[in-house]
N, C-alpha and C positions, 0 to 999 in steps of 0.2 A: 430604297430612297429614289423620288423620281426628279427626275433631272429634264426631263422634257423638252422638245423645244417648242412648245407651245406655252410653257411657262417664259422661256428665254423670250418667246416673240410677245408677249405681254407683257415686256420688260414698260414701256411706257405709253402701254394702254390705258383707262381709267376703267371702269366698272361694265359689265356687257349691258348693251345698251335696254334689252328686255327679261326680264328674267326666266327664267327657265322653270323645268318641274321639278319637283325637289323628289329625293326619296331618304324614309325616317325609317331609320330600324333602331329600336329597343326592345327586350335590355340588351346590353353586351355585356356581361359579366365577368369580373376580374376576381378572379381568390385573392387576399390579401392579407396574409400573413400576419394576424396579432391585431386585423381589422374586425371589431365584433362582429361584422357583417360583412358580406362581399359587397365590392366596388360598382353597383350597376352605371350604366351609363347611356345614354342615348344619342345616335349619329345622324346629323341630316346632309343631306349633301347633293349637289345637282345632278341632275341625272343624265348628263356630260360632261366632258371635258375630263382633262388632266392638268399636272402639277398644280393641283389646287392647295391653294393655303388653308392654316385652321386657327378657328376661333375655338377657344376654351372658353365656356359660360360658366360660370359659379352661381348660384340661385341666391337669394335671399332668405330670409327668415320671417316672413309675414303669417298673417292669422291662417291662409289656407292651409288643408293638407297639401296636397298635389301641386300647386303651383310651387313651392319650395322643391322642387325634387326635379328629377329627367323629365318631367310633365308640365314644366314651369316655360315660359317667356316665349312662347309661340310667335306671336308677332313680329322679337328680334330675329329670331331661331329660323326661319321660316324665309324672313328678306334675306338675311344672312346667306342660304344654302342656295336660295336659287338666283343670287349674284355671283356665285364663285367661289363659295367657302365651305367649306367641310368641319359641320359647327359639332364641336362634344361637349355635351351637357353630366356630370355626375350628376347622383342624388348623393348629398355630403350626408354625416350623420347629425345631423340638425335639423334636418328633415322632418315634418310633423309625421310623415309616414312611418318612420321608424323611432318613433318616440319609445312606445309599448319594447321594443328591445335593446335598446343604448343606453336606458334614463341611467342606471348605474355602473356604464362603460367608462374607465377612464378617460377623462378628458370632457368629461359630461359639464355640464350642457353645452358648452360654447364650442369645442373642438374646434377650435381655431389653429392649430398643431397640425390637427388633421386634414379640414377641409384645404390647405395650402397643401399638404404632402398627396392628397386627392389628384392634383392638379399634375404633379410631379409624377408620379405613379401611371398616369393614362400616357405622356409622354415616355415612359421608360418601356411603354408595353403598346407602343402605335401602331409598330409592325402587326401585333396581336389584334390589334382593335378594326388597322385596314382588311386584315383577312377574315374577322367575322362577317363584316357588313356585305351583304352580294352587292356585285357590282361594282365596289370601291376598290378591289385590289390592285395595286401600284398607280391610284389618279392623285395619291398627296404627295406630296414637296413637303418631307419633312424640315427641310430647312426653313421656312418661313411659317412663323407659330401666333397668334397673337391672342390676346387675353383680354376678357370682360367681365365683368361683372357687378351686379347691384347691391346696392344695401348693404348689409353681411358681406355681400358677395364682391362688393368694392373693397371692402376691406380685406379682405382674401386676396384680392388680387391686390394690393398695393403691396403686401406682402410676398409675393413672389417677383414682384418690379423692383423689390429690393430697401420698401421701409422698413426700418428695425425696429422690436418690439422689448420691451421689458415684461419677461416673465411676470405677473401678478403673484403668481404660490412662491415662487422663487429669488424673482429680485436679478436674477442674471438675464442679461440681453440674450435674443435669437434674433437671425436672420436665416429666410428661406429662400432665400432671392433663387428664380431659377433663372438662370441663364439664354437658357437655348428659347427664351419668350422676346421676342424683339420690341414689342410693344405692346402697349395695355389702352382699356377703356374703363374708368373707373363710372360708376353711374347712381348719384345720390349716394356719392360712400360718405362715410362717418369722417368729421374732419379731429383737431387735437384734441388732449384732454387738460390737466390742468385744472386753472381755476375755472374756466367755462362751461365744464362738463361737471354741470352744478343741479342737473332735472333729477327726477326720478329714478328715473333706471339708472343710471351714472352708477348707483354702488350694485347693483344687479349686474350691470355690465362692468367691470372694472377692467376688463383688456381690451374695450372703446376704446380708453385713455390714455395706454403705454404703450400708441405706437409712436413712433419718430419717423420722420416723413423726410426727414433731411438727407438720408443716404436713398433715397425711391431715384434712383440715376437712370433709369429706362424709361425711353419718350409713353408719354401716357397721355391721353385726350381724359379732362378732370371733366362730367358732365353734372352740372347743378341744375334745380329749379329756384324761381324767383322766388317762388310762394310754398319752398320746402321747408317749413316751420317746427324742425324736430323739438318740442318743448320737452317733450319727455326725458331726453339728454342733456339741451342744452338752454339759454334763454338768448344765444346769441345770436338767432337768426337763421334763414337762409344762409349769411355769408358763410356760417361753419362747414356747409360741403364744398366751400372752394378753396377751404384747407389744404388741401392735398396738391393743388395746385401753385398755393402760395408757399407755401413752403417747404416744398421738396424742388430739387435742382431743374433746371433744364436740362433737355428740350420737354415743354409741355405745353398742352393750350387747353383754355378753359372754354367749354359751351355755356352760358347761363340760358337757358328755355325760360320764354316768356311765359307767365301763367301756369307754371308745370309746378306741381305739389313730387310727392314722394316717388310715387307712380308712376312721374314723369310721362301723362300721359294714357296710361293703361298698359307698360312696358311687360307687367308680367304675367300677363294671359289676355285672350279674347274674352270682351265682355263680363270681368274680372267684379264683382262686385264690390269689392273690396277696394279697386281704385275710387279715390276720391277727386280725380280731376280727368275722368273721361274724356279723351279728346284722338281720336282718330289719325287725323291731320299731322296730330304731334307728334304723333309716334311712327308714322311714313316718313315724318321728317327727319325722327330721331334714328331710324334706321339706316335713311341714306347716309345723311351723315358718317355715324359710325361706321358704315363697311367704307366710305370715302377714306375714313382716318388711317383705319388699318390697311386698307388697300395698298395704300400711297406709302404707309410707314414699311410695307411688305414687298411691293414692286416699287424697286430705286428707279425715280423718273416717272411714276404713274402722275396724273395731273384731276386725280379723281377727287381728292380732298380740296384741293382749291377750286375745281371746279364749281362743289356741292357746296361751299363753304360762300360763295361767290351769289350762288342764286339762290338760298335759304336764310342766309343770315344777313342779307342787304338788301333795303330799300324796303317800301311801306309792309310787305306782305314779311318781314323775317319774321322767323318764329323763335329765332334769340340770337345775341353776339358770341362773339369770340374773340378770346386775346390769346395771346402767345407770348413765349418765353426761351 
C-alpha cells in the first residue's frame, strides 16, 4: 500500500494542471476460479508520479465488438490516466468478444452477478495487478478507489455503491455493495423499473427493473443526457437516467449534458460509428468533469470538482447543469 507523501501533499491540490503521457498495458490476466474465462483486464496510468488513485471502468454493452471489452472508452480512459489516475478496465463476460464462449455459461446473457464480482475480484488481487504492469509497482494508493461506468456499466456500478437488486430467477434480494469504492460515476445508467419499464426490451432485460436505488448510500456523480431517449426500455424519457439520482440517498449530484444522446458524446471510443451524437467538445468536457468528481470525492479538500463545475457548467458556453443533494 502506498502512503506517499506526495499523495498527502495533494491532499488539496485539484487536477495537474497539463496532462502527462500515459502508459496502457493489456491484458493483465487473472485465473478466476469457476470464471468460464479468465479475468482480462487493461491498465493505464501516468507515466509519473505516485499515490495515484484508481478508477474502475465497467464497459457497456453496445453493438460493437471491441468497444465492450478492455478495448472500450478510450477517450475517458486516456484523460483519466494522464491526469493522475491509474484507470482498470475488465472485459466483463458480456463482452461481444466472448460471446462464441460464455453463450451457455451460467449467468448468460446478463451476468450481472458477475460483471459486479469482476470489480471486486481486481480489488482483492491489486497487489497482483500493480506488479504485472512495469513501471506501476508501489505508485497506487490503495486506499482511494473510485468507480465508473456506462450503460450496463452504470448499472454495475450502482450495484457495487450499494443499490439492491431482486433476484429475477429467484425473487430474494442481493446486494454487492463494495465498500472499499469511495465513490462512483454513473453514466447514462438505466434508471427504475416498474410500470415505466414498459418498451421492448423490458421483458428481454427483466433485471433493468429489480434494482432499488434507495439503499445506493456512496456519493455518486448521476451523469444524464438531455436527448437520451431510451424507447426501447422505457417511454418516459430522458428523465429515467436521473433515476439514480432521484432516488437513491445522498450525497449525489446530477450532470444533465446539453444535447448528449446515449453516447454521451462519443464516450466510448474514438470515432465510434455507432455514436449517434458525435461531439468532441463534449466529451473533453465530460472527462474533466468526471476526473474533477472523483478527484475531489478522493483527495478531502481538493477544489478540483467545483472548480470544473464552475467553468463548464455556467454561463453562455456550459455544456450542461448540475444539482446536488
Amino acid at each position: 500500500m502506498n502512503t506517499s507523501a506526495s499523495a498527502a501533499a495533494s491532499a488539496t491540490a485539484g487536477l495537474p494542471a497539463a496532462p502527462v503521457p500515459v502508459l496502457s498495458y493489456s491484458p493483465v490476466v487473472l485465473p478466476v476460479p469457476g470464471r468460464p474465462v479468465d479475468l482480462r483486464i487493461r491498465v493505464s496510468a501516468p507515466a509519473t508520479g505516485s499515490g495515484l488513485p484508481v478508477i474502475l471502468l465497467s464497459h457497456g454493452h453496445g453493438p460493437s465488438n471491441h468497444l465492450s471489452s478492455l478495448n472500450g472508452y478510450a477517450p475517458l480512459a486516456d484523460f483519466w490516466a494522464s491526469h493522475g489516475f491509474v484507470v482498470v478496465q475488465p472485459t466483463h463476460l458480456t463482452s461481444a468478444t466472448l460471446a462464441h464462449l460464455v453463450a451457455d455459461a451460467p449467468g448468460a446473457p446478463f451476468f450481472w452477478r458477475s460483471r459486479a464480482e469482476d470489480m471486486s475480484r481486481v480489488l482483492d488481487r491489486l497487489d497482483d495487478v500493480e506488479r504485472s504492469v512495469p513501471q506501476l509497482a508501489g505508485r497506487i494508493d490503495h486506499t482511494r478507489i473510485g468507480l465508473a461506468g456506462h450503460s450496463l456499466g452504470g448499472f454495475t456500478a450502482s450495484l457495487l455503491l450499494g443499490a439492491g437488486l431482486t433476484d429475477p430467477d429467484t425473487g430474494k434480494p442481493v446486494h454487492l455493495t463494495e465498500p472499499r469504492i469511495a465513490a462512483g460515476v454513473l453514466l447514462a445508467s438505466p434508471g427504475r423499473g416498474g410500470d415505466v419499464l414498459n418498451g421492448p426490451m423490458a421483458e428481454r432485460w427483466p433485471v433493468i427493473g429489480a434494482v432499488d436505488f434507495s439503499t445506493m448510500t456512496a456519493p455518486a456523480l448521476v451523469v444524464a443526457g438531455d436527448r437520451d431517449d431510451s424507447r426501447h426500455f422505457t417511454d418516459l424519457g430522458p428523465d429515467w437516467h436521473a433515476d439514480p439520482y432521484h432516488l437513491a440517498p445522498g450525497p449525489k449530484s446530477l450532470l444533465t449534458l446539453f444535447g448528449a444522446e446515449h453516447g454521451l458524446g462519443g464516450i466510448a471510443g474514438y470515432d465510434a460509428a455507432e455514436t449517434t451524437d458525435e461531439n468532441p467538445a463534449m466529451v473533453a468536457a465530460l472527462a474533466r468533469l468526471t476526473a474533477a468528481y472523483l478527484h475531489s470525492r478522493l483527495t478531502p479538500g481538493s477544489p478540483a470538482w467545483p472548480d470544473a463545475r464552475a467553468e463548464l457548467t455556467s454561463g453562455p458556453g456550459a455544456v450542461g447543469r448540475v444539482e446536488s443533494k
